[in-house]
C-alpha positions in Angstrom: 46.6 -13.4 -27.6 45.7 -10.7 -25.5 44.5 -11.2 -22.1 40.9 -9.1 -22.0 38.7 -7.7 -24.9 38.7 -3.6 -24.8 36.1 -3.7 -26.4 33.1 -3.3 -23.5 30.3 -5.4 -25.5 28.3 -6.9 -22.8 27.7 -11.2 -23.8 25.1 -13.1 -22.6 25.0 -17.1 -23.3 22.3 -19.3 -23.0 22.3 -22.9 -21.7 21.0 -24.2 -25.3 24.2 -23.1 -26.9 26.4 -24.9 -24.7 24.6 -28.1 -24.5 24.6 -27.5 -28.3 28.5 -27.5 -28.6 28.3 -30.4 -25.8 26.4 -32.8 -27.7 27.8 -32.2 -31.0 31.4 -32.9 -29.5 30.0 -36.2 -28.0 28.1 -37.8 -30.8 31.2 -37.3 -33.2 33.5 -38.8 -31.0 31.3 -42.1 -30.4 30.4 -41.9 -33.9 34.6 -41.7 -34.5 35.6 -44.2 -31.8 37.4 -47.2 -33.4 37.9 -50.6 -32.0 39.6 -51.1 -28.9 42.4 -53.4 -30.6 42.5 -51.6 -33.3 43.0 -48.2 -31.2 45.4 -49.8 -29.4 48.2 -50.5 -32.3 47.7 -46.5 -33.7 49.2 -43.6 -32.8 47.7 -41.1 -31.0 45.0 -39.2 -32.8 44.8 -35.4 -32.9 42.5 -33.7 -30.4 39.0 -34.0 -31.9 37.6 -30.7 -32.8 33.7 -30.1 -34.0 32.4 -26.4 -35.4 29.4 -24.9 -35.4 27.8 -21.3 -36.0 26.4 -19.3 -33.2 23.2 -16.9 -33.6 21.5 -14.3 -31.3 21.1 -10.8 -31.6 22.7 -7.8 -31.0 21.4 -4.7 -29.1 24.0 -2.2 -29.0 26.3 -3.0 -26.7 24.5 -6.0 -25.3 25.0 -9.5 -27.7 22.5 -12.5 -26.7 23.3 -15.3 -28.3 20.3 -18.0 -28.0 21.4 -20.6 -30.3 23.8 -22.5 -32.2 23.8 -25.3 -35.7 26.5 -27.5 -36.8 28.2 -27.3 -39.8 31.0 -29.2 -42.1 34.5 -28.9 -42.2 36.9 -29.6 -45.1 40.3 -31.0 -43.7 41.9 -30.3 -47.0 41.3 -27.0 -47.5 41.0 -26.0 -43.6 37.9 -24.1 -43.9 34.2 -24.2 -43.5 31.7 -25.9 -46.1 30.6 -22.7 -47.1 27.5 -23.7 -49.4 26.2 -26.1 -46.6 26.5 -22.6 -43.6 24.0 -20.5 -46.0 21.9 -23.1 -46.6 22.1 -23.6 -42.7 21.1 -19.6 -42.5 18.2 -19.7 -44.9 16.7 -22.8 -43.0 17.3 -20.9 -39.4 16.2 -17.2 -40.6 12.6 -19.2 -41.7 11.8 -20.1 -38.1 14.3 -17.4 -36.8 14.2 -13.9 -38.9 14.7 -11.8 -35.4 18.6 -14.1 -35.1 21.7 -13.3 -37.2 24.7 -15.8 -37.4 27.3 -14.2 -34.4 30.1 -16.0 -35.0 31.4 -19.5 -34.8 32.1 -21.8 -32.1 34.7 -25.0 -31.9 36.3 -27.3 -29.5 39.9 -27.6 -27.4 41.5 -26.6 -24.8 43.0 -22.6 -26.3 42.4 -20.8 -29.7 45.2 -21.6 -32.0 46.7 -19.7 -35.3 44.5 -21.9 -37.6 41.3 -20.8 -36.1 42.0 -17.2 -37.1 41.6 -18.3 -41.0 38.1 -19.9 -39.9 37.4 -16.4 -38.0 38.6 -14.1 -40.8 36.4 -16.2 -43.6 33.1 -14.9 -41.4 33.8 -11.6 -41.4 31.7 -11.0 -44.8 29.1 -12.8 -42.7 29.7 -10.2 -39.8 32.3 -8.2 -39.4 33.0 -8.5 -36.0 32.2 -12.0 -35.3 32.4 -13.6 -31.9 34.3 -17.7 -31.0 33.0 -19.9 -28.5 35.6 -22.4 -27.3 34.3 -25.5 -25.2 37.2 -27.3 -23.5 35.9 -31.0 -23.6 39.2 -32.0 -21.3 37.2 -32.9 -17.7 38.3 -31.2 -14.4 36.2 -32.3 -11.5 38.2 -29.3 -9.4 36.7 -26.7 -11.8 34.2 -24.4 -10.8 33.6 -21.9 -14.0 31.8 -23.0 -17.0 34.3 -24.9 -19.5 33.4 -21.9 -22.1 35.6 -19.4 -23.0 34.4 -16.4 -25.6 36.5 -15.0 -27.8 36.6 -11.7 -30.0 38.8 -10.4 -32.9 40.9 -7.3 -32.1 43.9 -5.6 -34.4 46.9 -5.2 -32.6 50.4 -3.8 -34.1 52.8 -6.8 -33.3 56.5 -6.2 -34.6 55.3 -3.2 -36.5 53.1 -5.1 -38.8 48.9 -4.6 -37.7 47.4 -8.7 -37.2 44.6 -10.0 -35.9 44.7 -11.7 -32.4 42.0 -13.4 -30.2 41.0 -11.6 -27.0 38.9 -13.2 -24.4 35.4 -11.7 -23.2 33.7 -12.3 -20.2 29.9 -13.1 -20.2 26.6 -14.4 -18.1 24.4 -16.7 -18.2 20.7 -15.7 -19.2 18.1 -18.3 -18.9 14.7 -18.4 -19.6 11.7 -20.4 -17.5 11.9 -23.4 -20.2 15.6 -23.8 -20.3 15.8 -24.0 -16.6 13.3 -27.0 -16.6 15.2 -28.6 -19.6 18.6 -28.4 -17.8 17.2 -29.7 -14.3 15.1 -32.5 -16.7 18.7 -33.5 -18.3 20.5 -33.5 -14.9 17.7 -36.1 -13.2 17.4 -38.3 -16.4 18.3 -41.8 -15.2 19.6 -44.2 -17.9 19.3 -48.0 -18.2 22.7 -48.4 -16.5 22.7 -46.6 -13.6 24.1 -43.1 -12.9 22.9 -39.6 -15.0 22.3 -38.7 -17.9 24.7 -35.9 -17.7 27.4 -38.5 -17.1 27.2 -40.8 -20.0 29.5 -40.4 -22.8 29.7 -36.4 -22.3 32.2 -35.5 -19.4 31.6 -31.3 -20.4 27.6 -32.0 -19.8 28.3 -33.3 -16.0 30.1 -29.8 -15.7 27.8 -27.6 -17.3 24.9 -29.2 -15.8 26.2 -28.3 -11.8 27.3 -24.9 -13.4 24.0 -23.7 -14.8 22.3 -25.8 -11.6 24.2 -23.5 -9.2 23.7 -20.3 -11.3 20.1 -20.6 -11.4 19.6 -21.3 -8.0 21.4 -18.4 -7.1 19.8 -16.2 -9.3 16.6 -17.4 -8.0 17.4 -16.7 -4.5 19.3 -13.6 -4.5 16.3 -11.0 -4.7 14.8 -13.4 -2.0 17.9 -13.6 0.3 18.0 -9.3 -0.2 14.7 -8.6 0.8 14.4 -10.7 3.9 18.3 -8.9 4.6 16.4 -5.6 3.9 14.2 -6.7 6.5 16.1 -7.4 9.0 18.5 -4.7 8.6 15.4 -2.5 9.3 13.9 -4.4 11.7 16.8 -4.0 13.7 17.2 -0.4 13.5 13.5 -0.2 14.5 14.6 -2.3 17.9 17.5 -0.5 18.4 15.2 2.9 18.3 13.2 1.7 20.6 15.5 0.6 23.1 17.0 3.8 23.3 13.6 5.6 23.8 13.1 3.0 26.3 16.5 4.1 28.2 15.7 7.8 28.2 18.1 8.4 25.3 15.4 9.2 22.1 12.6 11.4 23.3 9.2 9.6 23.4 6.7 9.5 20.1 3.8 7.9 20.6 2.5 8.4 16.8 5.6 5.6 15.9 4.7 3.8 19.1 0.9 3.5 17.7 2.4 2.7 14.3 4.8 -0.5 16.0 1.9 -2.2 18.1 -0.3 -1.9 14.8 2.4 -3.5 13.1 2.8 -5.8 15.9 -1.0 -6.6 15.7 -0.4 -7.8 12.2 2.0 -10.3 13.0 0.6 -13.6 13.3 0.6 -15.3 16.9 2.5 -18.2 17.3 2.1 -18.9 20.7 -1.5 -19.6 21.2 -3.2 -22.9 21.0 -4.8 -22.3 18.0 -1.9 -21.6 15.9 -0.3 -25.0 17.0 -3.7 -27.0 16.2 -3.4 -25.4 13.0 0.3 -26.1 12.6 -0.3 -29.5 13.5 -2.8 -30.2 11.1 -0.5 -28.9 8.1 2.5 -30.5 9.3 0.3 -34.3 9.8 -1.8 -33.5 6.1 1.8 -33.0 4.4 3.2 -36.0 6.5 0.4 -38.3 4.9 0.5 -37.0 1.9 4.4 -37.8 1.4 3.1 -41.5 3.1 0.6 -41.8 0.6 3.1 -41.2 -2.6 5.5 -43.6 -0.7 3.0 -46.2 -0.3 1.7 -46.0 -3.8 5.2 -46.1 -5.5 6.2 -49.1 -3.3 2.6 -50.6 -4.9 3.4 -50.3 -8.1 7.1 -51.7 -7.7 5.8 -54.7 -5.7 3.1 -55.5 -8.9 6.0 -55.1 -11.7 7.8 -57.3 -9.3 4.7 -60.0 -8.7 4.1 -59.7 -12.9 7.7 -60.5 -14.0 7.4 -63.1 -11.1 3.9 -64.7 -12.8 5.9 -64.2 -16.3 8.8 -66.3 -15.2 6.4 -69.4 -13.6 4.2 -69.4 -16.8 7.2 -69.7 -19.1 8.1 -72.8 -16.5 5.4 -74.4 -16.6 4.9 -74.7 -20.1 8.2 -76.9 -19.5 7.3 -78.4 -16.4 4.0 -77.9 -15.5 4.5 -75.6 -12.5 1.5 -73.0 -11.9 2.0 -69.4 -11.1 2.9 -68.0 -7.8 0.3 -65.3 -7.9 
């Protein structure tokens, strides 16, 4: 396997795709967990694998892909359930016609020889299709997404022309609603405590924090470059200004005129009225946090005082105790 693609394609994932793969790995292995006793006795299983199809579009040299569906495999042929993946492509070309089937995408840690014969039984579907790997195996020291994409390229190997898997790099492209989803998934609180991004589906904890962080910095990079524009200039200005001040730039009052108007626009922050008014903003946001606190400390205290009543009515049904509240 080669180390980078040559072929300059530009790839652009999308969160749903990943949290695709991530579920569908998680509800098959629940689903495929056996007893404890009874996993105890066996041998160690093979590395469970799931596979899926991917589907985006392709612009050129730019491939999106938005989407992803699950689809069957046949352990004794070692292929894909090919009736059940057009069936699969009607349904999605219905509510998708803009999205073509990209490739395929599966589970482990590395591509291995048997994948190629999945890879090479989609080229009719597209010639040049595209694998997504998701590494399930958890490593709390990584940083990078636990995705790996992977294209086809022919290669002469020992004078005979095969197929090998190169790997591709690629961004992340979100969209407005799956930036909410990912931050609803990462502060969903289960019955037991901890996240929902944590329960059952090691990847998900990863990918979560990885599109978390890429999104924020996304959203703050054009901010964090203009207010550096800014200063950069503002500086310059000053440092003009000094120098004319010194005797070192001749004098021009047109850009003096043009600084104090400037100047004039700034707001003042020293004068008694901006403090009343920064005063009043900072005690109106202070009681309104207050206020939410107060209420939510309400409502717990009357779920508290209603299981309370609950548990004194069921007693004195037995022995004739009357409710606390």
């Amino acid at each position: 396997m080669a180390s980078s693609s040559s072929s300059n394609l530009t790839f652009k994932l999308h969160p749903l795709v990943m949290l695709n793969i991530s579920d569908h790995y998680t509800r098959v292995k629940s689903q495929s967990a056996g007893p404890p006793h009874s996993a105890a006795l066996a041998s160690a299983p093979p590395p469970l694998r799931v596979f899926g199809c991917v589907i985006g579009v392709q612009r050129g040299r730019t491939v999106e892909i938005f989407n992803s569906f699950e689809l069957l495999f046949d352990d004794s042929t070692h292929s894909l359930d090919r009736a059940f993946l057009i069936k699969k492509q009607e349904l999605y070309k219905k509510v998708f016609p803009n999205f073509y089937v990209l490739g395929w995408y599966s589970t482990g840690s590395d591509a291995e020889e048997s994948d190629m014969i999945i890879h090479k039984s989609l080229m009719d579907i597209n010639e040049s299709p595209v694998f997504v790997l998701l590494n399930p195996s958890v490593n709390h020291a990584q940083k990078d997404l636990p995705i790996t994409i992977f294209e086809s390229e022919l290669h002469i190997i020992d004078a005979v022309p095969q197929l090998i898997f190169v790997r591709s790099s690629y961004s992340i492209e979100t969209v407005e609603a799956e930036r909410i989803s990912v931050d609803h998934v990462a502060h969903l609180k289960p019955s037991d405590g901890g996240s929902a991004a944590t329960q059952c589906n090691p990847p998900l904890l990863i990918i979560v924090e990885c599109l978390i962080a890429a999104s924020f910095v996304r959203d703050k990079t054009p901010m964090y470059s203009a207010i550096k524009m800014l200063n950069s200039r503002i500086r310059v200005l000053h440092h003009y200004l000094l120098a004319m001040e010194k005797g070192d730039m001749p004098c021009e009052n047109s850009l003096l005129r043009q600084v104090s108007s400037l100047l004039r626009r700034l707001p003042t922050v020293e004068s008694a009225k901006f403090q009343d008014d920064f005063l009043m903003d900072y005690n109106d946001t202070l009681f309104v946090s207050y206020l939410a606190m107060l209420t939510n400390c309400s409502s717990t205290m009357n779920d508290l005082v209603d299981k309370f009543n609950t548990a004194y009515d069921r007693n004195s049904r037995r022995g004739g105790r009357t409710a606390f509240i």
